[in-house]
PDB file as gemmi writes it, atoms N, CA and C in Angstrom:
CRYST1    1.000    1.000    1.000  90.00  90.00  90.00 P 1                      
ATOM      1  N   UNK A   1       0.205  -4.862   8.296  1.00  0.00           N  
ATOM      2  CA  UNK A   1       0.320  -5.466   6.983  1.00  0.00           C  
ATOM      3  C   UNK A   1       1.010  -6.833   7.045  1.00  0.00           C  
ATOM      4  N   UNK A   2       1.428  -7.335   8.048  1.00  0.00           N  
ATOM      5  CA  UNK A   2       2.129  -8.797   8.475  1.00  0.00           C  
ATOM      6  C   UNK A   2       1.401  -9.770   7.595  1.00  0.00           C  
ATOM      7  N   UNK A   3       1.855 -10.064   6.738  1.00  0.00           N  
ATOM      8  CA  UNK A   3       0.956 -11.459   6.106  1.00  0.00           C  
ATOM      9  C   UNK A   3       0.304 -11.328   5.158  1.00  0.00           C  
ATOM     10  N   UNK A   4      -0.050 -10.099   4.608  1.00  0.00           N  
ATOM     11  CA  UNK A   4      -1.094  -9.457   3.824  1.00  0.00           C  
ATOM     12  C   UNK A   4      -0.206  -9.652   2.502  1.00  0.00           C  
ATOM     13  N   UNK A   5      -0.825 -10.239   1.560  1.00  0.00           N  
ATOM     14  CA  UNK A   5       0.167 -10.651   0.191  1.00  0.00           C  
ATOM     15  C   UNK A   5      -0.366  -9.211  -0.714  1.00  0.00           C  
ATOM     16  N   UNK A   6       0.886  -8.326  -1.486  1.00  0.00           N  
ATOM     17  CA  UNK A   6       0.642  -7.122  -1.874  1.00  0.00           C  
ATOM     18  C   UNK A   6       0.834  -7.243  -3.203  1.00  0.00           C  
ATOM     19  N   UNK A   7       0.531  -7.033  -4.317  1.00  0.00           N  
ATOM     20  CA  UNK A   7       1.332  -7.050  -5.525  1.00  0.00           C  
ATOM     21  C   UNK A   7       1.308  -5.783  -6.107  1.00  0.00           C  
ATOM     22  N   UNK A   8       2.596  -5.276  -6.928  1.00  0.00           N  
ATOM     23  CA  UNK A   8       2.883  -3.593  -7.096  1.00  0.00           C  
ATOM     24  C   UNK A   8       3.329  -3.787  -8.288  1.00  0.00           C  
ATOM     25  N   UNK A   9       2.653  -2.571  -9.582  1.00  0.00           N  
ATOM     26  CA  UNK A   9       3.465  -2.976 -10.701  1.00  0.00           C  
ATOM     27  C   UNK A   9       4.149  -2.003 -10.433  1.00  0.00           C  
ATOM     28  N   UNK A  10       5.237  -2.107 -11.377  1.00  0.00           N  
ATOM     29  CA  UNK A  10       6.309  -1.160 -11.380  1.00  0.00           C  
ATOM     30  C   UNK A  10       6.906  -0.877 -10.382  1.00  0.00           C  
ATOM     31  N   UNK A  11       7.335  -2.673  -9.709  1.00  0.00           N  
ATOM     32  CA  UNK A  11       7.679  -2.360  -8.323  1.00  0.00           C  
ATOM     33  C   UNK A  11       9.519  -1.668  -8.410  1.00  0.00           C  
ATOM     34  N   UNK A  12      10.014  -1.726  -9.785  1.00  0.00           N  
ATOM     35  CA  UNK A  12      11.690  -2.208  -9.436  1.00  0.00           C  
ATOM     36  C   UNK A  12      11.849  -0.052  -9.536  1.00  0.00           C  
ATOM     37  N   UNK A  13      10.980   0.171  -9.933  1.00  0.00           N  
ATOM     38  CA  UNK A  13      11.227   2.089 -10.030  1.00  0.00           C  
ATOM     39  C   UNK A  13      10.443   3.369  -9.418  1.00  0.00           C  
ATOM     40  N   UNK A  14      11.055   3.964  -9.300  1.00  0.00           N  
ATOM     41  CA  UNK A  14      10.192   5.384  -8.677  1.00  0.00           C  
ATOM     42  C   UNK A  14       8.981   5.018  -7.686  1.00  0.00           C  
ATOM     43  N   UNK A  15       7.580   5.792  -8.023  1.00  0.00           N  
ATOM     44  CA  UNK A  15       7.068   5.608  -7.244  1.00  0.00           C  
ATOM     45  C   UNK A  15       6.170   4.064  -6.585  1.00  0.00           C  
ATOM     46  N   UNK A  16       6.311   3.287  -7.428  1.00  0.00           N  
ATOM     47  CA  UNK A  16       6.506   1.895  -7.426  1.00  0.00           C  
ATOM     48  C   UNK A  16       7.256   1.093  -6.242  1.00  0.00           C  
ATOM     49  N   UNK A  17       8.543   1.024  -6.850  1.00  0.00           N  
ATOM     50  CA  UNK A  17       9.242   1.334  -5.564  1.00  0.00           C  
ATOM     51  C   UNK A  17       9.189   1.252  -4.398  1.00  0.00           C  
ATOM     52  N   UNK A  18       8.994   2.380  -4.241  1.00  0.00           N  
ATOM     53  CA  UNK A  18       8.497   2.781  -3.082  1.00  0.00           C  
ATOM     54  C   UNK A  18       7.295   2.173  -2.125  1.00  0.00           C  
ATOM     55  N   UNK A  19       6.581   2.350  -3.139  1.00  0.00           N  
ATOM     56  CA  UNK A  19       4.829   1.408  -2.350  1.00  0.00           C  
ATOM     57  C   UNK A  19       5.561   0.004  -2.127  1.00  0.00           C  
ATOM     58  N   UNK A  20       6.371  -0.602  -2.594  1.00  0.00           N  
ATOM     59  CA  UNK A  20       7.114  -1.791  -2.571  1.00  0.00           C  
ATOM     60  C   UNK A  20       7.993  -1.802  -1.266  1.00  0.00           C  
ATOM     61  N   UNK A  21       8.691  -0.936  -1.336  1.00  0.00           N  
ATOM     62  CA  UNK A  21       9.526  -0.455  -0.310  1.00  0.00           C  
ATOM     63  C   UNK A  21       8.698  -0.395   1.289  1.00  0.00           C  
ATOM     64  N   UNK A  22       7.687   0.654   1.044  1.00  0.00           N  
ATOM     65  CA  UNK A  22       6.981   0.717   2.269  1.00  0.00           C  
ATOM     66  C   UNK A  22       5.940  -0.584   2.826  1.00  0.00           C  
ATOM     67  N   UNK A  23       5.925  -0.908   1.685  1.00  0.00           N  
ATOM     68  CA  UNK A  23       4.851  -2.093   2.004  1.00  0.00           C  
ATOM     69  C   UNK A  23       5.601  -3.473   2.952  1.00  0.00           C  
ATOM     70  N   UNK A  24       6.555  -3.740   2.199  1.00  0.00           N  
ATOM     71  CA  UNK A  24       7.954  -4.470   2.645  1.00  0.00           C  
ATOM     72  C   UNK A  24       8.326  -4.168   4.263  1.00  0.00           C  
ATOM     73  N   UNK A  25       8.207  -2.845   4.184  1.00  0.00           N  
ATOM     74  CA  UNK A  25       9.080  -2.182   6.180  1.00  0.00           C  
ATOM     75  C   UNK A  25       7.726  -2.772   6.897  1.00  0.00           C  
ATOM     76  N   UNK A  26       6.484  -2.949   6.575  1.00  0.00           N  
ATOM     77  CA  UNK A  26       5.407  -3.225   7.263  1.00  0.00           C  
ATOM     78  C   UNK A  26       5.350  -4.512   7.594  1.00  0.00           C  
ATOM     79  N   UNK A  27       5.727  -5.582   6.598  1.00  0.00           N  
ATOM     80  CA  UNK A  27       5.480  -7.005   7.035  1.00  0.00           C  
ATOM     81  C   UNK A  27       5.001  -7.530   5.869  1.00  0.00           C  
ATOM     82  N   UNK A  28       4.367  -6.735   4.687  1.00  0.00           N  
ATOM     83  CA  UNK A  28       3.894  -7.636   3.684  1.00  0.00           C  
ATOM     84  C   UNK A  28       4.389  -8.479   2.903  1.00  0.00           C  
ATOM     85  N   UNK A  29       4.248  -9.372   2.553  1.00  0.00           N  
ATOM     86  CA  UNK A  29       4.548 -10.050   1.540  1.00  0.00           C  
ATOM     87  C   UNK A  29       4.350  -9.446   0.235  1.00  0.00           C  
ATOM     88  N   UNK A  30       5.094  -9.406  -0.434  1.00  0.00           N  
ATOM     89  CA  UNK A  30       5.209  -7.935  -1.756  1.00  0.00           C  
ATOM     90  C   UNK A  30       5.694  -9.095  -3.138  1.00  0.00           C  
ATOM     91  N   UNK A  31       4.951  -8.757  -3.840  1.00  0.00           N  
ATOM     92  CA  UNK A  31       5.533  -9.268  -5.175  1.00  0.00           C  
ATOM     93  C   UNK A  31       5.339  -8.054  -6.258  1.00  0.00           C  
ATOM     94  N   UNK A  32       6.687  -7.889  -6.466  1.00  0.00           N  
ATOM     95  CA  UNK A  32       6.798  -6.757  -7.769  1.00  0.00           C  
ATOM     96  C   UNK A  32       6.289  -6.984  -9.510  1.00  0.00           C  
ATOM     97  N   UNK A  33       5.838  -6.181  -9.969  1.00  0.00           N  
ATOM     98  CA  UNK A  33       5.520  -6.640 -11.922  1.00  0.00           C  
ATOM     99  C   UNK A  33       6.388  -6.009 -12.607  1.00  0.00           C  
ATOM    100  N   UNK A  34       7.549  -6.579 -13.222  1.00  0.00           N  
ATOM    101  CA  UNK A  34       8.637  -5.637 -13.739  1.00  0.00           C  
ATOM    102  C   UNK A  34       8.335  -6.576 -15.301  1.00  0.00           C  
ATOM    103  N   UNK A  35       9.072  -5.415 -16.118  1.00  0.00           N  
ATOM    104  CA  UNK A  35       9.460  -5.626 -17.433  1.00  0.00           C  
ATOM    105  C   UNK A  35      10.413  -6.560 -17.533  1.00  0.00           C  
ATOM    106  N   UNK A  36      11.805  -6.162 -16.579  1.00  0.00           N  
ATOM    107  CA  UNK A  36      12.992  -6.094 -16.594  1.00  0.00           C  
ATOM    108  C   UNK A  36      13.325  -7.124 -15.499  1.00  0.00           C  
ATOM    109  N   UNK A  37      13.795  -8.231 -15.858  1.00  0.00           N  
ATOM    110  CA  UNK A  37      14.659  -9.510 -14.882  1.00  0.00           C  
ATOM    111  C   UNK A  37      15.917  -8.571 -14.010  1.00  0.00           C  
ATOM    112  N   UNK A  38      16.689  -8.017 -14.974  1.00  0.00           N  
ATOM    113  CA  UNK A  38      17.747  -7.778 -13.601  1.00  0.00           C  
ATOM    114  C   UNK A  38      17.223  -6.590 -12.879  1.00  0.00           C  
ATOM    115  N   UNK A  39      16.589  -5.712 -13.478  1.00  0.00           N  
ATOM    116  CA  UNK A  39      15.873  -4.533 -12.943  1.00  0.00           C  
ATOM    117  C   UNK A  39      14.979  -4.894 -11.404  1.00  0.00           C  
ATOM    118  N   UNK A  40      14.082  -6.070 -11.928  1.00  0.00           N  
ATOM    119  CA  UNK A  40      13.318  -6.242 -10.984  1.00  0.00           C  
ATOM    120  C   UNK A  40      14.308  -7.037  -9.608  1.00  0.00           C  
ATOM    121  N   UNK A  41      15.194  -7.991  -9.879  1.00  0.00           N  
ATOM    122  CA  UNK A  41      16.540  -8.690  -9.028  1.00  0.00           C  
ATOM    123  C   UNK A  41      16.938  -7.013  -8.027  1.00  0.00           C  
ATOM    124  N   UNK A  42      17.116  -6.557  -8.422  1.00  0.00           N  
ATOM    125  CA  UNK A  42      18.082  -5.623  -8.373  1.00  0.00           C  
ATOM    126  C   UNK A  42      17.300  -4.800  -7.395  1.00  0.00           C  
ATOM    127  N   UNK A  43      15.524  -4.443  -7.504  1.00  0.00           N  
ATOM    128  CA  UNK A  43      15.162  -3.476  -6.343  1.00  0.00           C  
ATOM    129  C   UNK A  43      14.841  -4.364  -5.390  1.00  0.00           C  
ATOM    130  N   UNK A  44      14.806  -5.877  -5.311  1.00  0.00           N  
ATOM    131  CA  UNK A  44      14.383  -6.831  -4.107  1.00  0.00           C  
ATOM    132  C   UNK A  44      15.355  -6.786  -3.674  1.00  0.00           C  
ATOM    133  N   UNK A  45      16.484  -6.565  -4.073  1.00  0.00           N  
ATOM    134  CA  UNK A  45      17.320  -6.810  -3.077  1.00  0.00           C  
ATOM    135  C   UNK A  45      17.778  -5.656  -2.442  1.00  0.00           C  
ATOM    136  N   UNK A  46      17.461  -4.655  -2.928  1.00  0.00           N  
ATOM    137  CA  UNK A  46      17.762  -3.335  -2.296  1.00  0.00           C  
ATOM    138  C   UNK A  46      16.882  -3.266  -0.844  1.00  0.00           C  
ATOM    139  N   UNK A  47      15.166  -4.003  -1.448  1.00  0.00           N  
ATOM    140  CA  UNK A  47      14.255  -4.015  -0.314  1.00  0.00           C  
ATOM    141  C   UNK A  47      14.421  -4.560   0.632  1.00  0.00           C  
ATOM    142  N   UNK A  48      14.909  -5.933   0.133  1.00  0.00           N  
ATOM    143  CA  UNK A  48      15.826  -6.813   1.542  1.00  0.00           C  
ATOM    144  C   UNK A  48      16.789  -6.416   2.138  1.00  0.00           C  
ATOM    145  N   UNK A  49      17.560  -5.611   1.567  1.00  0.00           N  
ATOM    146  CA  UNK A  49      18.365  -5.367   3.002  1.00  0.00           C  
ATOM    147  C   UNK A  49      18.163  -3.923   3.703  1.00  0.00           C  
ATOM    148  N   UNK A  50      16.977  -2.999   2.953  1.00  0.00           N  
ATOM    149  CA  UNK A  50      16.867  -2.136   3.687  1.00  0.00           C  
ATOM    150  C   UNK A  50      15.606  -2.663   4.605  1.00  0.00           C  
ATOM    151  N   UNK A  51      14.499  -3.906   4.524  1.00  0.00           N  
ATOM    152  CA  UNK A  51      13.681  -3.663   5.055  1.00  0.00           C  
ATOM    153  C   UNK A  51      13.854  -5.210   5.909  1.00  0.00           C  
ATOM    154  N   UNK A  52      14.737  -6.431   5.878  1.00  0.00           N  
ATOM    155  CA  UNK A  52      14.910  -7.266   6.051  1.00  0.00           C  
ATOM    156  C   UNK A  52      13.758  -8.239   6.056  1.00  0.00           C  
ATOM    157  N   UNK A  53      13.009  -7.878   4.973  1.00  0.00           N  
ATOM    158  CA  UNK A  53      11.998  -8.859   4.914  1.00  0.00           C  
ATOM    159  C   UNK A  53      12.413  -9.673   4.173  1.00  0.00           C  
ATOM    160  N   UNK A  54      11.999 -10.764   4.051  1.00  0.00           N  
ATOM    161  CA  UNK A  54      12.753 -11.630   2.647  1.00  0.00           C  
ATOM    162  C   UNK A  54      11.352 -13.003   2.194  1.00  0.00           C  
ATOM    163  N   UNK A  55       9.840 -11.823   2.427  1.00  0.00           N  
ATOM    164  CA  UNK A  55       8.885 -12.364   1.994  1.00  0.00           C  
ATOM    165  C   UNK A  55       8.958 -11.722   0.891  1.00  0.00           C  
ATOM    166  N   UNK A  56       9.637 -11.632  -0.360  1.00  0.00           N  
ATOM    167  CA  UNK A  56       9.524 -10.485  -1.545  1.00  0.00           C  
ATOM    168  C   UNK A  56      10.001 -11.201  -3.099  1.00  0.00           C  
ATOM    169  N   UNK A  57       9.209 -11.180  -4.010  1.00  0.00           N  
ATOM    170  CA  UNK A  57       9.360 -11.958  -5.141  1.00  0.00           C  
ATOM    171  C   UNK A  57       8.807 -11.046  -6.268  1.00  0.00           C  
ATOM    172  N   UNK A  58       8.952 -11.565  -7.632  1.00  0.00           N  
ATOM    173  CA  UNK A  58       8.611 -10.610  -8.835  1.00  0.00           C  
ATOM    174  C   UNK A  58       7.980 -11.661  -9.775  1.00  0.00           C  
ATOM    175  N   UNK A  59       7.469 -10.798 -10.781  1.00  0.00           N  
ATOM    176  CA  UNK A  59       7.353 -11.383 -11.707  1.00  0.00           C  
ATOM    177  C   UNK A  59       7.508 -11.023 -12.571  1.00  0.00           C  
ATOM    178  N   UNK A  60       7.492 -11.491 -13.724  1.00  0.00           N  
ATOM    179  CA  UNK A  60       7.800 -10.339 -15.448  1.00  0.00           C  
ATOM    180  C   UNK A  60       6.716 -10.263 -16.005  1.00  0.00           C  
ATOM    181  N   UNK A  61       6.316  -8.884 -16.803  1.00  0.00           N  
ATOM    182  CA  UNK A  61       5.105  -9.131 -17.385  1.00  0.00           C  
ATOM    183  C   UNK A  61       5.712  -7.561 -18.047  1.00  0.00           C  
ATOM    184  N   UNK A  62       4.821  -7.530 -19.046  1.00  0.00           N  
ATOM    185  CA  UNK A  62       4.547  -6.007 -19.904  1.00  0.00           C  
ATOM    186  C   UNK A  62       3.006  -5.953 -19.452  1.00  0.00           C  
ATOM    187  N   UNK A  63       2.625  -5.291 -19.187  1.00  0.00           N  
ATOM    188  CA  UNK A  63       1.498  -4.789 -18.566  1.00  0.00           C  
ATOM    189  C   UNK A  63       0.686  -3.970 -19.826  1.00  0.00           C  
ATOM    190  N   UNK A  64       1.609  -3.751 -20.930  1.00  0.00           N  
ATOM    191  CA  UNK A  64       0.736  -3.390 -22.063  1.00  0.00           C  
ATOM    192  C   UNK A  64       0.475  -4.411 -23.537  1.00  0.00           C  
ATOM    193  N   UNK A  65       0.677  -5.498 -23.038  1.00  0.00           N  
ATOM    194  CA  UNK A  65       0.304  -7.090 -23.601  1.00  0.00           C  
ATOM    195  C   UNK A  65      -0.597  -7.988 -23.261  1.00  0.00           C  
ATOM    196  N   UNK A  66      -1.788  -7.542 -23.492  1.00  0.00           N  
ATOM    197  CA  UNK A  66      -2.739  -8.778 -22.948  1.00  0.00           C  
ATOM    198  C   UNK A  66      -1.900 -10.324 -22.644  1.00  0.00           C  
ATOM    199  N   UNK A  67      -1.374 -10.743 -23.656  1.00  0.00           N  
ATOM    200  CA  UNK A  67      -0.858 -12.250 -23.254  1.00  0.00           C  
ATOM    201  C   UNK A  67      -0.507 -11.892 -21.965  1.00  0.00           C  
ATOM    202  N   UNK A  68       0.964 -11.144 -21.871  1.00  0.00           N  
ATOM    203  CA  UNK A  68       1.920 -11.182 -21.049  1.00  0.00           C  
ATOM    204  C   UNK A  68       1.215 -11.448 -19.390  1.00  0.00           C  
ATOM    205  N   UNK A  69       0.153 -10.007 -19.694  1.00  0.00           N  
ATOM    206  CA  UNK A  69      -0.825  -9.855 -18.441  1.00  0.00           C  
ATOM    207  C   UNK A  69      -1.248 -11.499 -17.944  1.00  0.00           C  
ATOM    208  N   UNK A  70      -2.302 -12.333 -19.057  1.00  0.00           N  
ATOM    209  CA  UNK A  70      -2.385 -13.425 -18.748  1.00  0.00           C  
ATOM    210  C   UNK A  70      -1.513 -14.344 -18.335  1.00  0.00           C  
ATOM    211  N   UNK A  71      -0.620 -14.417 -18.918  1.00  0.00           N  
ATOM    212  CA  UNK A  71       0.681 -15.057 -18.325  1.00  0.00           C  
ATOM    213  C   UNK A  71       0.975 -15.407 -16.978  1.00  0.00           C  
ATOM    214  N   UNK A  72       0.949 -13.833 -16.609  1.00  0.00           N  
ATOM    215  CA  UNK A  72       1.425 -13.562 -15.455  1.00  0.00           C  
ATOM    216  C   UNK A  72       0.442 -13.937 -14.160  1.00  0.00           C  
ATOM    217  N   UNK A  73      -1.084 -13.747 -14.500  1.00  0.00           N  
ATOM    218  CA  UNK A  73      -1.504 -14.186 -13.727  1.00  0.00           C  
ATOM    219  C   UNK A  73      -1.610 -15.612 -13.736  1.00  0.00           C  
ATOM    220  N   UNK A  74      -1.291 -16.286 -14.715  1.00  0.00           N  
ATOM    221  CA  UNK A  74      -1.401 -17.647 -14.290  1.00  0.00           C  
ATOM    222  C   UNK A  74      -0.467 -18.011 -13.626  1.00  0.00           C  
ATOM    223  N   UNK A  75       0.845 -17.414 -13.234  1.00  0.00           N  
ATOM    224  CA  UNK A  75       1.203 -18.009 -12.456  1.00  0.00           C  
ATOM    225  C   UNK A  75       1.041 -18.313 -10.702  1.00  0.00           C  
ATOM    226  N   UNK A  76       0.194 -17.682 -10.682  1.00  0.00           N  
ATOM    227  CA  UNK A  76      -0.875 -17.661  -9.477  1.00  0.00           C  
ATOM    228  C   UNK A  76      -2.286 -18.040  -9.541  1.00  0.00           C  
TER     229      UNK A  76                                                      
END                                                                             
């Protein structure tokens, strides 16, 4: 997964998380979709220092907001 850009919603909880988490121990480049600014702060950095990757970024979005959705992808 070295290089492979991943994006996970609901990366900052449960099983989210996790796919975030594991994806991260592999090499990917991981970007999380959180609701929540410190929420989402808060599991990257958990990922970074358990997985020492520090290819790992978020973004905010409600995923049950068309805008937001658009939003979000524009920033890519």
């Amino acid at each position: 997964m070295t290089g492979k850009n991943c994006v996970v919603t609901g990366g900052n909880a449960g099983i989210g998380y996790e796919t975030a988490l594991a994806l991260a121990a592999k090499g990917a480049n991981v970007t999380i979709i959180s609701r929540n600014q410190d929420k989402a702060e808060s599991a990257l950095s958990k990922i970074k220092e358990i997985t020492n990757n520090r290819n790992l970024d978020y973004v905010l979005a409600d995923l049950s907001s068309q805008k937001s959705i658009r939003d979000a992808a524009n920033i890519y």
